[in-house]
mmCIF file of the C-alpha atoms, coordinates in Angstrom:
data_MODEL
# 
_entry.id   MODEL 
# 
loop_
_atom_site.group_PDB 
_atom_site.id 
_atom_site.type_symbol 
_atom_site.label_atom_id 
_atom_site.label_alt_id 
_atom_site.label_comp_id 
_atom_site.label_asym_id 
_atom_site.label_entity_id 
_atom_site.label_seq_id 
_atom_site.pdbx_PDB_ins_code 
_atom_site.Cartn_x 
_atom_site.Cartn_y 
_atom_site.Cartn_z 
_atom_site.occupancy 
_atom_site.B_iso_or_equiv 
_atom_site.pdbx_formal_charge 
_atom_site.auth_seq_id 
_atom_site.auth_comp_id 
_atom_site.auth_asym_id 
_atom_site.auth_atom_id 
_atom_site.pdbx_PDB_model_num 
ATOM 1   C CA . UNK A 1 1   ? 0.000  0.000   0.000   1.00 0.00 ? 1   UNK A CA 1 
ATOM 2   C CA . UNK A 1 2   ? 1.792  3.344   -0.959  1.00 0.00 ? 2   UNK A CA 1 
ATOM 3   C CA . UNK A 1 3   ? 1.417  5.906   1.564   1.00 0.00 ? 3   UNK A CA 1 
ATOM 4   C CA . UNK A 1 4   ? 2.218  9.100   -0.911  1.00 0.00 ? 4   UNK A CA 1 
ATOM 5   C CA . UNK A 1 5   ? 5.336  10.189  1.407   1.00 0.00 ? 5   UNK A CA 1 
ATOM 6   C CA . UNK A 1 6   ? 8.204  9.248   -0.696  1.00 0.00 ? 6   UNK A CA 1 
ATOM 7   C CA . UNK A 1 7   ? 10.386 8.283   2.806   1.00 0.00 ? 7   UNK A CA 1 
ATOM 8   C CA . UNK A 1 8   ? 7.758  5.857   3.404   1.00 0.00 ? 8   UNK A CA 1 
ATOM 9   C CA . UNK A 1 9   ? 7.620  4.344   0.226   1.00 0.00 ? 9   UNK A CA 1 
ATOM 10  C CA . UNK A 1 10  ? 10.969 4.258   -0.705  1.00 0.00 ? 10  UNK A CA 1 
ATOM 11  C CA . UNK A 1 11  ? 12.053 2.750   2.426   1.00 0.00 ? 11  UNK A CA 1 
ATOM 12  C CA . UNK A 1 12  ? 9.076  0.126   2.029   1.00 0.00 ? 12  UNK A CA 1 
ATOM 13  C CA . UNK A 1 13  ? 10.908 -0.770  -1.402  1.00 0.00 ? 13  UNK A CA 1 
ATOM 14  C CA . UNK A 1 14  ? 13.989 -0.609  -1.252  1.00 0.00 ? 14  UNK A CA 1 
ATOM 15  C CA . UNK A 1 15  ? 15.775 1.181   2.421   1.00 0.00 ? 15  UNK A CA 1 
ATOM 16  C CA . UNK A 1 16  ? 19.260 1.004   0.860   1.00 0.00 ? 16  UNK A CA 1 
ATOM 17  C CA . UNK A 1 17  ? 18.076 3.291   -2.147  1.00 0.00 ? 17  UNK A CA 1 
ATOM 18  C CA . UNK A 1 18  ? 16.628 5.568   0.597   1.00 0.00 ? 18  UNK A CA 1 
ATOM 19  C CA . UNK A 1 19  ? 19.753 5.788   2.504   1.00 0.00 ? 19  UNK A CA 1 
ATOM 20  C CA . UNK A 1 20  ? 21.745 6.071   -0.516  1.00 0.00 ? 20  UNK A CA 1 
ATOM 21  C CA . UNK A 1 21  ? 19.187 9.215   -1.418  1.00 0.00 ? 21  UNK A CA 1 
ATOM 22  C CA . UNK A 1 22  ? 19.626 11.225  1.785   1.00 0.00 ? 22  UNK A CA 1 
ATOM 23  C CA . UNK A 1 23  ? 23.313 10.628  2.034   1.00 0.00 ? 23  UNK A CA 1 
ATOM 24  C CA . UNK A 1 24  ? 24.167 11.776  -2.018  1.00 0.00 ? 24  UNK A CA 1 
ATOM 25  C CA . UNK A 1 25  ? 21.479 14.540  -1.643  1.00 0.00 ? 25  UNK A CA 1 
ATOM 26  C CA . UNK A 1 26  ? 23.102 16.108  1.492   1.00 0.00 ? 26  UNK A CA 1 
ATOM 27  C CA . UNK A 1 27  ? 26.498 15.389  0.816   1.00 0.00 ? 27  UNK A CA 1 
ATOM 28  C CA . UNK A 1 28  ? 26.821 16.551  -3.052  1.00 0.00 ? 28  UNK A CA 1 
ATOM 29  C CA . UNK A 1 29  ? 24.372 19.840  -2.094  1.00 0.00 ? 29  UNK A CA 1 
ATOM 30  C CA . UNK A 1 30  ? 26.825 20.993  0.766   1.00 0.00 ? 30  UNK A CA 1 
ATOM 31  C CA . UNK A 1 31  ? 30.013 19.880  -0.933  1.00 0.00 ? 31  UNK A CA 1 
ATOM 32  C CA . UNK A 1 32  ? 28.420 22.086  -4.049  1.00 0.00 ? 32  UNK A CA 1 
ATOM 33  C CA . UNK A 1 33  ? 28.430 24.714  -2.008  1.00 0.00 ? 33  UNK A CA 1 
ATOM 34  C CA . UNK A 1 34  ? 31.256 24.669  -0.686  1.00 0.00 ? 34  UNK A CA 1 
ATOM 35  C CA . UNK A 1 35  ? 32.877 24.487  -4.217  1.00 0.00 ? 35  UNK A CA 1 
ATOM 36  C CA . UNK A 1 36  ? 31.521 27.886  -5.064  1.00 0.00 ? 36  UNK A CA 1 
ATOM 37  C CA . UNK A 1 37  ? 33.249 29.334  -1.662  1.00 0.00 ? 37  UNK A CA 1 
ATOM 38  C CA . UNK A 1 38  ? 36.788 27.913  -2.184  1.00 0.00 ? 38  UNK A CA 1 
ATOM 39  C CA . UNK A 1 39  ? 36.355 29.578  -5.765  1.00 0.00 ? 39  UNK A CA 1 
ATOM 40  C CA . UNK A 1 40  ? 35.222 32.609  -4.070  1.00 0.00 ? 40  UNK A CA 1 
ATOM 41  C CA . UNK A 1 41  ? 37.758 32.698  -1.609  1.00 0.00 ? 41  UNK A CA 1 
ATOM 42  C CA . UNK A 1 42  ? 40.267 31.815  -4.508  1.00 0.00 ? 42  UNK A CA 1 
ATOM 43  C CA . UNK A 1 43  ? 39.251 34.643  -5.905  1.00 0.00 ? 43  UNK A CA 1 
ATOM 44  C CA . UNK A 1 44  ? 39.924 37.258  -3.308  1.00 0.00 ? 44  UNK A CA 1 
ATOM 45  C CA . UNK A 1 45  ? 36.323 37.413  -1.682  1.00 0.00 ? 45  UNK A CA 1 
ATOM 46  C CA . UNK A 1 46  ? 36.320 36.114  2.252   1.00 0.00 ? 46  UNK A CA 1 
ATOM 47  C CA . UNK A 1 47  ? 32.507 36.474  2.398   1.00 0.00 ? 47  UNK A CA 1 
ATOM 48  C CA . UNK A 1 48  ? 31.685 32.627  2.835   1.00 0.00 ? 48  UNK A CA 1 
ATOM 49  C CA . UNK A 1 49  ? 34.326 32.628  5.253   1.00 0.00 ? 49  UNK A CA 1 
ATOM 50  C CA . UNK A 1 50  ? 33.241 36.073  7.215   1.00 0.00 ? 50  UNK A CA 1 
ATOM 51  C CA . UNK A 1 51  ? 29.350 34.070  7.374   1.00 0.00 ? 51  UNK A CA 1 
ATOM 52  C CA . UNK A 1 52  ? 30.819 31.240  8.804   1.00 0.00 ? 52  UNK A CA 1 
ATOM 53  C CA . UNK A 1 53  ? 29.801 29.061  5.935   1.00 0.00 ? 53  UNK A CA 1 
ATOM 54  C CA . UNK A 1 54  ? 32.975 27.112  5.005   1.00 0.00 ? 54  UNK A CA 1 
ATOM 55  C CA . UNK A 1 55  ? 31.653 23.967  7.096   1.00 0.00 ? 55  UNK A CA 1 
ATOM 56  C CA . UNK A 1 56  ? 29.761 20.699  6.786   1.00 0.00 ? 56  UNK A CA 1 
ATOM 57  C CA . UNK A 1 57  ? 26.517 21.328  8.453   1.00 0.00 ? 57  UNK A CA 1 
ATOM 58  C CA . UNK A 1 58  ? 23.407 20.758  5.884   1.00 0.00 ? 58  UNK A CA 1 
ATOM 59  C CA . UNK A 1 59  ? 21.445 23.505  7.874   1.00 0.00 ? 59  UNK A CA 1 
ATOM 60  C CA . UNK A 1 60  ? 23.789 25.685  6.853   1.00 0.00 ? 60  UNK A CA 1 
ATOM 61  C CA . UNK A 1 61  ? 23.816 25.486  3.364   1.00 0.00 ? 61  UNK A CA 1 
ATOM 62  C CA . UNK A 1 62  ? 20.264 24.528  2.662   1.00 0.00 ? 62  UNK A CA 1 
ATOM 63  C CA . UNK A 1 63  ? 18.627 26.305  5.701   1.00 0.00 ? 63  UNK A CA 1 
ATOM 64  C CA . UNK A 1 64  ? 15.377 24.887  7.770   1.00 0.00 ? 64  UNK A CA 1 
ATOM 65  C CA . UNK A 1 65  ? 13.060 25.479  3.747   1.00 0.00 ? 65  UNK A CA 1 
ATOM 66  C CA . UNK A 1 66  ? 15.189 23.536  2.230   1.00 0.00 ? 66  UNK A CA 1 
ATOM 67  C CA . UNK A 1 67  ? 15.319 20.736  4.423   1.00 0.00 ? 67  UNK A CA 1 
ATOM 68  C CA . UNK A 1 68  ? 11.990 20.813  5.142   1.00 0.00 ? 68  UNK A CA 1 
ATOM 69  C CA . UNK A 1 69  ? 11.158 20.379  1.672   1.00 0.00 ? 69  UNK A CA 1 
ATOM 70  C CA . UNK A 1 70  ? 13.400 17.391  0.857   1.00 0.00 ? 70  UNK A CA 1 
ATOM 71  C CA . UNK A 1 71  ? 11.859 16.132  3.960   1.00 0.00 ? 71  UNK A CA 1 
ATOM 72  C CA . UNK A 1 72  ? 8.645  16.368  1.940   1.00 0.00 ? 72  UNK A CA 1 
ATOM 73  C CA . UNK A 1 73  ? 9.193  15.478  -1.567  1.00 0.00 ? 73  UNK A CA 1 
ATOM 74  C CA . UNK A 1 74  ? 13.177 14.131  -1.578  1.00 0.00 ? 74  UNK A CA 1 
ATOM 75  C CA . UNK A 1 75  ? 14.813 17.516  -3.636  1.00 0.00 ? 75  UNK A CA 1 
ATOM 76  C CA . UNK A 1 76  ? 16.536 20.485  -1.738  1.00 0.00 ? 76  UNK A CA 1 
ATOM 77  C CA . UNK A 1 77  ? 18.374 23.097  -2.965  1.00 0.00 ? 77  UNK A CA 1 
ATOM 78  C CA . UNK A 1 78  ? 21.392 25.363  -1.161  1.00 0.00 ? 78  UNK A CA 1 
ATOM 79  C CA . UNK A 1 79  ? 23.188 28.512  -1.519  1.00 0.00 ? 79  UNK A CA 1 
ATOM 80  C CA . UNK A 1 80  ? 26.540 29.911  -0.817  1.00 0.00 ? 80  UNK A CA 1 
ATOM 81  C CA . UNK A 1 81  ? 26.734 33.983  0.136   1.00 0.00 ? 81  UNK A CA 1 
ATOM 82  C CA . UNK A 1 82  ? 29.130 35.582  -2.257  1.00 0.00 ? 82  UNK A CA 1 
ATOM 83  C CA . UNK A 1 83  ? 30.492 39.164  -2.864  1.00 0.00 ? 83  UNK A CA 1 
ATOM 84  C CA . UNK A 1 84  ? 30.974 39.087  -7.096  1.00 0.00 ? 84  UNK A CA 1 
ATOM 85  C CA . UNK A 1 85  ? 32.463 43.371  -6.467  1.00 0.00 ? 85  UNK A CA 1 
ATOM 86  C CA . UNK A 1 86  ? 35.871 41.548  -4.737  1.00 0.00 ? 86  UNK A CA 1 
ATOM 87  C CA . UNK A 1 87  ? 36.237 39.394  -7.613  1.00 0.00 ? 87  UNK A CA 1 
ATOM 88  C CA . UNK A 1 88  ? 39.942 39.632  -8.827  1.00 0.00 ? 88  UNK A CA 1 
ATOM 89  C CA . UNK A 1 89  ? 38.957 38.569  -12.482 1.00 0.00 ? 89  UNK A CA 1 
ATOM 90  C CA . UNK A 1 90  ? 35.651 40.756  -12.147 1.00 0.00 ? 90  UNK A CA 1 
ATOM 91  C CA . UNK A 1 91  ? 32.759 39.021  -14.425 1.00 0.00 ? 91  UNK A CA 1 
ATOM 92  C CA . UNK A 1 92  ? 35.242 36.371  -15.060 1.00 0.00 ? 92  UNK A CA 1 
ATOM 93  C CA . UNK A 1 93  ? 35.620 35.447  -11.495 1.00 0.00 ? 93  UNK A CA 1 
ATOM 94  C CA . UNK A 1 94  ? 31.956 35.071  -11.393 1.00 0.00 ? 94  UNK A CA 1 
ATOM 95  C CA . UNK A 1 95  ? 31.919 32.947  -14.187 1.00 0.00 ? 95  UNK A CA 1 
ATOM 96  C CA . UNK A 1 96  ? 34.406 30.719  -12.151 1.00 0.00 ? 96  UNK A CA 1 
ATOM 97  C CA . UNK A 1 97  ? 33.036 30.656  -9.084  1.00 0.00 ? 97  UNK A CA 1 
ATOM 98  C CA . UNK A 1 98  ? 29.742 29.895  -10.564 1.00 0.00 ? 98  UNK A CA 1 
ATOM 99  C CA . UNK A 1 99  ? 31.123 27.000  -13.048 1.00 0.00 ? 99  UNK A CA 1 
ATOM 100 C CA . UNK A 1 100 ? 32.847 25.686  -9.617  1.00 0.00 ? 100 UNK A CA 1 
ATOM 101 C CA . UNK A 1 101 ? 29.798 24.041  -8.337  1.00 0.00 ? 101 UNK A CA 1 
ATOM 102 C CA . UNK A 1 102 ? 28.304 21.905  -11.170 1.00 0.00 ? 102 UNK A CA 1 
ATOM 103 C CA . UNK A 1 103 ? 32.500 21.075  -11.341 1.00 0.00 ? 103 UNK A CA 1 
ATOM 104 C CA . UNK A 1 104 ? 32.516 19.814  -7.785  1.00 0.00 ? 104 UNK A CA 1 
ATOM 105 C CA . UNK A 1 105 ? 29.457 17.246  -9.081  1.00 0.00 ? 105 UNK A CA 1 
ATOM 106 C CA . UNK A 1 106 ? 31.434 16.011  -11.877 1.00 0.00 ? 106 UNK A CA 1 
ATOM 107 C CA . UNK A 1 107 ? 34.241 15.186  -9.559  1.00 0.00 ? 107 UNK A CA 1 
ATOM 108 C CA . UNK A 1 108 ? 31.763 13.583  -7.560  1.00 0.00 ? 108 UNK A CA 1 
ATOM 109 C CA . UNK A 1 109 ? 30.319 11.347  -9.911  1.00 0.00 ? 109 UNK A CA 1 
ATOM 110 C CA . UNK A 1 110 ? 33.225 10.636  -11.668 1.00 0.00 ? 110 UNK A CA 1 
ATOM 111 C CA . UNK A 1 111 ? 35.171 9.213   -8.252  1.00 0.00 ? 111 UNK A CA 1 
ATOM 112 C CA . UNK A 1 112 ? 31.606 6.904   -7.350  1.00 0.00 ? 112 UNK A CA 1 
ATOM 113 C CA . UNK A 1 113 ? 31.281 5.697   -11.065 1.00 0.00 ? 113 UNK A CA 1 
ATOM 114 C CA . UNK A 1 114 ? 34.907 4.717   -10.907 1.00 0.00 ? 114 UNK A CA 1 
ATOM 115 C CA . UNK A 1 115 ? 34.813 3.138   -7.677  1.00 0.00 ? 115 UNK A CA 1 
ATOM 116 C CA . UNK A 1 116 ? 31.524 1.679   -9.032  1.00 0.00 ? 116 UNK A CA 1 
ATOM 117 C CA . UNK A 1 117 ? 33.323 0.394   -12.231 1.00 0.00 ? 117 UNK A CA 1 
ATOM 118 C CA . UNK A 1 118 ? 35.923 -1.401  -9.990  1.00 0.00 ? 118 UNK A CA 1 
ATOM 119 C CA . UNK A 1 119 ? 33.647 -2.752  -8.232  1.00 0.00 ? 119 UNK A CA 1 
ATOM 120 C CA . UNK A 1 120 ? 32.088 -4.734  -10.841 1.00 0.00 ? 120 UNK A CA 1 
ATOM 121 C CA . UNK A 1 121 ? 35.261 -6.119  -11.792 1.00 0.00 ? 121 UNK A CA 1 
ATOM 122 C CA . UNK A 1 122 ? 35.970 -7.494  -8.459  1.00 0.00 ? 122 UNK A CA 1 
ATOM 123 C CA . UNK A 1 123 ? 32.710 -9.287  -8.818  1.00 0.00 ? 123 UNK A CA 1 
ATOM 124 C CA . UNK A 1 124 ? 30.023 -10.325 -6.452  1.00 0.00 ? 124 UNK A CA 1 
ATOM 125 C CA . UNK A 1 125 ? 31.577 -12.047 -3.041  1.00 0.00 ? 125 UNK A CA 1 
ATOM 126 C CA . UNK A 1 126 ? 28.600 -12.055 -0.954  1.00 0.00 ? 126 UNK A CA 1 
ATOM 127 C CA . UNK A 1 127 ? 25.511 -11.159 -3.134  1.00 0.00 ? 127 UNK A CA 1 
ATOM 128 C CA . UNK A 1 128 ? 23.852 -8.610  -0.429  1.00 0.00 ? 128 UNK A CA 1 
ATOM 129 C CA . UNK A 1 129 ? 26.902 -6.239  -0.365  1.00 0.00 ? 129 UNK A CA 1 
ATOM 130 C CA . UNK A 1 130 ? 27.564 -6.608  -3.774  1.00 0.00 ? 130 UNK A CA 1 
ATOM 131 C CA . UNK A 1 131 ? 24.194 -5.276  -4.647  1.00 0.00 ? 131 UNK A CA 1 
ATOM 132 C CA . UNK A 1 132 ? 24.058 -2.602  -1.919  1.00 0.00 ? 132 UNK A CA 1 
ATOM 133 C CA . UNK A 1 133 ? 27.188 -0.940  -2.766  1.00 0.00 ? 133 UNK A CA 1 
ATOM 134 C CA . UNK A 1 134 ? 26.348 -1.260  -6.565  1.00 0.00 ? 134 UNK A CA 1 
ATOM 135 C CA . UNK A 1 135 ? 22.904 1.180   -5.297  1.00 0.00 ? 135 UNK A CA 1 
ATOM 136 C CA . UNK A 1 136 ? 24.723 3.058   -3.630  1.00 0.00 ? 136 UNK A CA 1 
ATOM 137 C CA . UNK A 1 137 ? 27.813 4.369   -6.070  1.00 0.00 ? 137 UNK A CA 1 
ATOM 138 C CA . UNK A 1 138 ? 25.265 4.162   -8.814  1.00 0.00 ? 138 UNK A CA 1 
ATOM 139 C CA . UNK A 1 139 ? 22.997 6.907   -6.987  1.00 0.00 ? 139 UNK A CA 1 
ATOM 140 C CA . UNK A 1 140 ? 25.742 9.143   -6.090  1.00 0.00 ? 140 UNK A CA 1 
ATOM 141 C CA . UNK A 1 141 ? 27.035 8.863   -9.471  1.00 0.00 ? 141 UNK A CA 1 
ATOM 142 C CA . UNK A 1 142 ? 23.821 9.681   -11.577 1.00 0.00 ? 142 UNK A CA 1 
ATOM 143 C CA . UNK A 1 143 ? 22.407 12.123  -9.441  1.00 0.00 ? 143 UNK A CA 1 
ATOM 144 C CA . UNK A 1 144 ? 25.559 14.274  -9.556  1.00 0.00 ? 144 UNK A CA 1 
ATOM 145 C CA . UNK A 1 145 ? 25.617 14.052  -13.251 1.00 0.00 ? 145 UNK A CA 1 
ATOM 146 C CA . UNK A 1 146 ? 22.152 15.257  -13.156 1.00 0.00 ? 146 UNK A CA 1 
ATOM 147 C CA . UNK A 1 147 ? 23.262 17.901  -10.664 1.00 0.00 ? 147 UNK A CA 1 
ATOM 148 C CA . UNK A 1 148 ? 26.080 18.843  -13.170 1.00 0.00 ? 148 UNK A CA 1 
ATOM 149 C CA . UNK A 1 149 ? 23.911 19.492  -15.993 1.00 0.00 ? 149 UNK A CA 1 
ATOM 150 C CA . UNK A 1 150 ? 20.782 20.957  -14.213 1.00 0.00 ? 150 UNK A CA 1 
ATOM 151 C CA . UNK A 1 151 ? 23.077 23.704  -12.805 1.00 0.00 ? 151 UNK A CA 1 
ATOM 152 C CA . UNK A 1 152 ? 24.179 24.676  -15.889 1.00 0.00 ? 152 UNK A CA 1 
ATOM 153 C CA . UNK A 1 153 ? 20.804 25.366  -17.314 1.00 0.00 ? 153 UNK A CA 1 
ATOM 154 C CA . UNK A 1 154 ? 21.091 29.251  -18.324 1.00 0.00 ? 154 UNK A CA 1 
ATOM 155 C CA . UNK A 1 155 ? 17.878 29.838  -15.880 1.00 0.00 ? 155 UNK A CA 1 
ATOM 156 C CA . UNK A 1 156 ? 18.237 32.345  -13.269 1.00 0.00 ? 156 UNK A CA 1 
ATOM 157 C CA . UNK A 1 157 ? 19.094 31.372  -10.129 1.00 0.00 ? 157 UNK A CA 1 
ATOM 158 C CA . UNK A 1 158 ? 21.240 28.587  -11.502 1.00 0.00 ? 158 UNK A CA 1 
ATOM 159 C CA . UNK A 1 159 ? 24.968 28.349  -11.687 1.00 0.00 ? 159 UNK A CA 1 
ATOM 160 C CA . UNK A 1 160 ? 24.967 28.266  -16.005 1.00 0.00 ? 160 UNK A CA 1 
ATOM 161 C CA . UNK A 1 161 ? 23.249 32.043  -15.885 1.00 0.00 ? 161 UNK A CA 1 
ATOM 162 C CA . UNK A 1 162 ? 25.682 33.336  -13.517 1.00 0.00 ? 162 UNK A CA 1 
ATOM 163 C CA . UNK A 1 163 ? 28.271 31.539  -16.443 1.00 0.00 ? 163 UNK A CA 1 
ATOM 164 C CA . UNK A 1 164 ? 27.106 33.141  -19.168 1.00 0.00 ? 164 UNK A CA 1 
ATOM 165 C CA . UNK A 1 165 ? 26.251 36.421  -17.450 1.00 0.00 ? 165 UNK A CA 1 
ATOM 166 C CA . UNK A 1 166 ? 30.103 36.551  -16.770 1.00 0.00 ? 166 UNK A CA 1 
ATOM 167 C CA . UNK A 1 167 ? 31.191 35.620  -19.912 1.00 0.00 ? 167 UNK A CA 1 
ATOM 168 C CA . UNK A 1 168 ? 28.705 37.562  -22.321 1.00 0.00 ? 168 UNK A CA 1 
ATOM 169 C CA . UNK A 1 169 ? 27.640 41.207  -21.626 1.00 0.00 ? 169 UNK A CA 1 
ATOM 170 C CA . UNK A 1 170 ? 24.630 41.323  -24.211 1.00 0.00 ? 170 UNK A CA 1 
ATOM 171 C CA . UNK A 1 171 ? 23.562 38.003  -22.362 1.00 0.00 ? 171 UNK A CA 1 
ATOM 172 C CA . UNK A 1 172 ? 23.678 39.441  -18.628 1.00 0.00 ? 172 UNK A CA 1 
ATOM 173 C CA . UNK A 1 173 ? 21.895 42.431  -19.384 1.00 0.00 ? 173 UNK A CA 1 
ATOM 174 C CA . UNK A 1 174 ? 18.921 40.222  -20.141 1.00 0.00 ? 174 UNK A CA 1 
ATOM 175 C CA . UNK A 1 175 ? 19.738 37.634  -17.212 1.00 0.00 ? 175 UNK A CA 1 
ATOM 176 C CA . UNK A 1 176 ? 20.022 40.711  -14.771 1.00 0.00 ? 176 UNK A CA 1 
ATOM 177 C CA . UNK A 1 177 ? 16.618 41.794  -15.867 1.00 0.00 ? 177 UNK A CA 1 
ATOM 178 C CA . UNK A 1 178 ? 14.439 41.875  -12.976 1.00 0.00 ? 178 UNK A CA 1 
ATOM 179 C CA . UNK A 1 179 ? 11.893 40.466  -15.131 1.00 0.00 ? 179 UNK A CA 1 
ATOM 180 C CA . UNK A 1 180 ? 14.070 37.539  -15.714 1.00 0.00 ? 180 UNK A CA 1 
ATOM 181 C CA . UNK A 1 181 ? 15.631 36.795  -12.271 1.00 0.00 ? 181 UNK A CA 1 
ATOM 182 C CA . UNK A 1 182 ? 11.899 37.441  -10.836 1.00 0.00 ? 182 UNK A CA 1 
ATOM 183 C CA . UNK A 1 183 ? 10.892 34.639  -13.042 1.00 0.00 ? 183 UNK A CA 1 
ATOM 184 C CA . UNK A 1 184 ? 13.403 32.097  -12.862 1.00 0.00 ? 184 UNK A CA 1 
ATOM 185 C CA . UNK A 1 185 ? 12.055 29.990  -10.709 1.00 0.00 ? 185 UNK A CA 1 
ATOM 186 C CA . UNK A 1 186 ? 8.645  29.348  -12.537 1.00 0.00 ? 186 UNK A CA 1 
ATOM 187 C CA . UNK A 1 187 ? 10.529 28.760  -15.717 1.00 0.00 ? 187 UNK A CA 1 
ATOM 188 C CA . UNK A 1 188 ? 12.325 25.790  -13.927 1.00 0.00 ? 188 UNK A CA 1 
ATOM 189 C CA . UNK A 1 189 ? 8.681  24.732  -12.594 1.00 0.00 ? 189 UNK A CA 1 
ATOM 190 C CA . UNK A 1 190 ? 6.811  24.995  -15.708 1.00 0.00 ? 190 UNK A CA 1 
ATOM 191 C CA . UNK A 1 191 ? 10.100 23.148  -18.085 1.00 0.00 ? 191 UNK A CA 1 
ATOM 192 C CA . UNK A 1 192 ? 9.532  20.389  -15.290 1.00 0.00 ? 192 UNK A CA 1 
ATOM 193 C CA . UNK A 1 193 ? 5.775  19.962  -15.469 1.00 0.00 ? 193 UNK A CA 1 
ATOM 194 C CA . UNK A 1 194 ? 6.658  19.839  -19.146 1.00 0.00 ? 194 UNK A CA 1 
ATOM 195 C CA . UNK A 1 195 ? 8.783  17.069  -18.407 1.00 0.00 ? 195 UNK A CA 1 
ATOM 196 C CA . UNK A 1 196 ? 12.360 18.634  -19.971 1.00 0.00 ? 196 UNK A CA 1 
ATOM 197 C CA . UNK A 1 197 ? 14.058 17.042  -17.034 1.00 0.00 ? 197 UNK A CA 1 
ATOM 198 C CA . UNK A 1 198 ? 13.313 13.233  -17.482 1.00 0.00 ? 198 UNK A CA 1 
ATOM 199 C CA . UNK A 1 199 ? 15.503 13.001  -20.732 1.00 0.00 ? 199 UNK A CA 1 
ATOM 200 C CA . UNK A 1 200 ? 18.027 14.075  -19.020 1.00 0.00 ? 200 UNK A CA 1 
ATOM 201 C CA . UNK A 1 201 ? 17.892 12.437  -15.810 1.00 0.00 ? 201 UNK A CA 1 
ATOM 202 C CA . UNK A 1 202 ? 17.522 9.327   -18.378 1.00 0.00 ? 202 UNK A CA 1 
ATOM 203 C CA . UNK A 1 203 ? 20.705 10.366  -20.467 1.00 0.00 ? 203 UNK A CA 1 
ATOM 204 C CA . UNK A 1 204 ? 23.031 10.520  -16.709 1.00 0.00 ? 204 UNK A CA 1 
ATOM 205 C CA . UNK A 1 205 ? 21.528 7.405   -15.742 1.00 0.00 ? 205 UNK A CA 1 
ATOM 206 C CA . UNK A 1 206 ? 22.637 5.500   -19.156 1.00 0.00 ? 206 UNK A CA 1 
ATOM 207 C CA . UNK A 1 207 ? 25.834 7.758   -19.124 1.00 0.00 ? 207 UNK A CA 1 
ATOM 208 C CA . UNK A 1 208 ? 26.511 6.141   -15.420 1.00 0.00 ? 208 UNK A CA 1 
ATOM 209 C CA . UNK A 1 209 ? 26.454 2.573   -16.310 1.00 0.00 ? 209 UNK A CA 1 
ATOM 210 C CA . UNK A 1 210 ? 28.412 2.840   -19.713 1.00 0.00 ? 210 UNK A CA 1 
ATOM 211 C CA . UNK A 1 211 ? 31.100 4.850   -17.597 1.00 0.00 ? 211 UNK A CA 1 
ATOM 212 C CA . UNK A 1 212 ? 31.032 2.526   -14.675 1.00 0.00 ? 212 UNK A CA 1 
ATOM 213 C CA . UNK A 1 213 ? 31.279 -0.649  -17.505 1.00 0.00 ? 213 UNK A CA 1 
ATOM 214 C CA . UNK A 1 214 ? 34.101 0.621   -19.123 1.00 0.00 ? 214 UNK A CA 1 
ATOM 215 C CA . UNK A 1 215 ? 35.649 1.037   -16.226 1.00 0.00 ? 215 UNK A CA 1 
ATOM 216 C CA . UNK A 1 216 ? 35.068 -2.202  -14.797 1.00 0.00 ? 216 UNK A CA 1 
ATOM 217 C CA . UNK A 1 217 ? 36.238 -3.744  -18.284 1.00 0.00 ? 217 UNK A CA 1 
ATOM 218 C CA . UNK A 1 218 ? 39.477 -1.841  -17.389 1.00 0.00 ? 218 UNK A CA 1 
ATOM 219 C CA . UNK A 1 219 ? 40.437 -3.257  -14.366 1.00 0.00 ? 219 UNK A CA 1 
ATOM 220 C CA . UNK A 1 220 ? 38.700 -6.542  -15.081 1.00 0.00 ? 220 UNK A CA 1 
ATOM 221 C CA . UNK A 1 221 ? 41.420 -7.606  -17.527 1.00 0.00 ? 221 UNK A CA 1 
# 
């Protein structure tokens, strides 16, 4: 019997998936984060530092709305406090610090899919752990593909409009638009009621197991 709480019924199906969920979620949003202040601090601006954000706490990079809403439906978001004006490379630097996020998911699903791939070369020893571990490197590597490449969607507030805002002028006056940055957010909403976000949630998922294969063909002689 499905309840309609996602905890519930993912835990009903399969707990290990759930687990895997919360811990990727968490981890790759804060570690995201944190991405864009190193890049920020890199680039001459202390201001994560000076909020006391540089640390590992989920409340402090999602905040209580956030976490309340993954709580609900299993999707969060964060945010990292930046000053662009102390940039050293000016609209550059914001291009950077912005690109440094979806970056920091890429490394992140590139070390799981690897560890995945080798993995699956060693071969099942005891079936149980075999399969849980395959769940949960699998999870952490698709959903931070899919992290990756919905960041860099050129929709205000996400990372690829703060990219090209820094790297095109005639393109930031129109992302700067308070028209535009007002409406950002319902854009996202309506594109996934359209369903724009299943292909590509599709194309990580196949992109995770032909990595994670080749990989395991690698090191599995």
């Amino acid at each position: 019997m499905q309840s309609g709480w996602w905890v519930h019924d993912l835990y009903q199906n399969n707990p290990v998936l759930l687990a895997s969920w919360v811990f990727w979620v968490l981890l790759s949003i804060m570690l995201h984060e944190l991405a864009h202040g190193w890049a920020a601090i890199w680039q001459g601006d202390n201001t994560p530092r000076d909020m006391d954000r540089m640390n590992l706490n989920p409340l402090t990079h999602m905040g209580p709305t956030s976490l309340v809403f993954f709580a609900l439906t299993g999707f969060a978001w964060g945010m990292m406090p930046v000053d662009p004006s102390r940039f050293r490379w000016g609209r550059r630097g914001e291009a950077a610090v912005a690109f440094a996020g979806p970056l920091m998911n890429i490394v992140l699903a590139l070390i799981s899919l690897t560890a995945l791939g080798i993995w699956l070369a060693r071969g099942p020893v005891d079936t149980k752990i075999y399969e849980n571990l395959y769940i949960f490197l699998y999870a952490g590597g698709w959903l931070n593909l899919f992290l990756a490449a919905f960041n860099l969607l050129p929709v205000p507030p996400l990372d690829g409009s703060r990219i090209l805002a820094g790297l095109n002028r005639p393109a930031r006056d129109i992302i700067e638009s308070p028209q535009v940055m007002q409406f950002g957010w319902l854009a996202i909403f309506a594109l996934s009621m359209l369903g724009f976000f299943g292909p590509i949630e599709r194309f990580c998922r196949v992109l995770s197991i032909e990595y994670s294969q080749r990989i395991a063909t690698i090191f599995g002689g």
